[in-house]
C-alpha distance (Angstrom), angle and dihedral (degrees) to the residues before:
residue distance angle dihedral
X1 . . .
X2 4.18 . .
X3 3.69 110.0 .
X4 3.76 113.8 -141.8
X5 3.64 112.5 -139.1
X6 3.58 120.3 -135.3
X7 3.85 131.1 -167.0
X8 3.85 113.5 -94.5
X9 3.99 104.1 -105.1
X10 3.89 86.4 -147.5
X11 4.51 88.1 59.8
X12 4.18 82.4 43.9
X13 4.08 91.7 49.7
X14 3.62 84.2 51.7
X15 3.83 106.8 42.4
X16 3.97 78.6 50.4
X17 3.63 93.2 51.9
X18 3.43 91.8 48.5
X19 3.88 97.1 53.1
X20 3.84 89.9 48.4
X21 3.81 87.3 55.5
X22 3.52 98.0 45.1
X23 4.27 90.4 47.1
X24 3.87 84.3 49.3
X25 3.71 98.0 54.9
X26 3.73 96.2 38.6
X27 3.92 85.2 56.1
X28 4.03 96.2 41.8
X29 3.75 87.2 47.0
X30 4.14 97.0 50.2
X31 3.83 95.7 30.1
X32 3.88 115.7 20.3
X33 3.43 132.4 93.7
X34 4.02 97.2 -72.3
X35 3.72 90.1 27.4
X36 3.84 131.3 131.6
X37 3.78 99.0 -101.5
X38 4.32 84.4 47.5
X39 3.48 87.6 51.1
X40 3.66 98.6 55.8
X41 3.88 96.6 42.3
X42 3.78 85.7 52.7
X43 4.02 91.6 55.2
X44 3.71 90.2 50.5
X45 3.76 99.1 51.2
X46 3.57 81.1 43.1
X47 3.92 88.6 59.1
X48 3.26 91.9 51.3
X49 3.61 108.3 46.6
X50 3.78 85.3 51.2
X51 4.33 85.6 60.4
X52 3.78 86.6 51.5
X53 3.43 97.5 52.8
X54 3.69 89.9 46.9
X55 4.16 85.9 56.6
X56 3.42 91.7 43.3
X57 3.77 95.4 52.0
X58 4.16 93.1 52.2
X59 3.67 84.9 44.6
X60 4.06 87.6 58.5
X61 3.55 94.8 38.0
X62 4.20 84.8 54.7
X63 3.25 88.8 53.7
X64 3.42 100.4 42.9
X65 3.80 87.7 49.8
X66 4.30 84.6 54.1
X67 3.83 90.2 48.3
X68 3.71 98.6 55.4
X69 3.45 89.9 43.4
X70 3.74 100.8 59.1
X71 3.81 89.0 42.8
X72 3.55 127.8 114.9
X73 4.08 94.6 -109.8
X74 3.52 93.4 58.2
X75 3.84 127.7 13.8
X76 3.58 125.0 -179.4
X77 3.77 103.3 -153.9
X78 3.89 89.0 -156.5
X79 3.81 97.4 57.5
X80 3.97 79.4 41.2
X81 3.78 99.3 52.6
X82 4.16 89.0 44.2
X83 3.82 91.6 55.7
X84 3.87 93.5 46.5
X85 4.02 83.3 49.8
X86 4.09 92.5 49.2
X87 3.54 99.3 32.3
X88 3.72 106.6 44.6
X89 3.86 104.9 10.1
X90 3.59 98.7 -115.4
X91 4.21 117.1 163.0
X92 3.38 128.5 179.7
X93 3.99 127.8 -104.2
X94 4.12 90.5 -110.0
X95 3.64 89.8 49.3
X96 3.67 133.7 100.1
X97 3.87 127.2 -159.7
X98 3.64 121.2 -133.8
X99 4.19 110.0 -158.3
């Protein structure tokens, strides 16, 4: 009588288990939550939210720079007579308005 061996079903259960584990962790580390691909898109928005604070920063210093004109300590009478033209459509007597 020759005996045919065959593999132990407890070694294939645990090659198999293996493989699933090492699929799932190559997956969680490219596409879950701390993942590569995560990582990147993080870095980018990152990027970019460091450009927008860079606008938003000249856009306070403008109108920081409007502010302190306009105030009491120092006024600029041109900046002055422009918003009184924009603002409440004043003109002067030698003007004329063109519509």
């Amino acid at each position: 009588m020759t005996r045919q061996k065959r593999p132990a079903i407890g070694t294939l259960i645990y090659f198999l288990g293996a493989l699933a584990l090492g699929f799932y962790f190559t997956f969680a580390a490219i596409q879950g939550d701390y993942g590569v691909l995560k990582r990147s898109g993080i870095g980018a928005e990152g990027r970019a939210l460091e450009v927008e604070l860079e606008q938003l920063r000249a856009e306070v210093a403008r109108m920081e720079n409007l502010t302190m004109r306009l105030s009491d300590k120092y006024l600029d009478l041109d900046l002055l007579d422009e918003q009184a033209r924009d603002v409440l459509g004043l003109i002067r007597t030698d003007e004329m308005v063109i519509r």
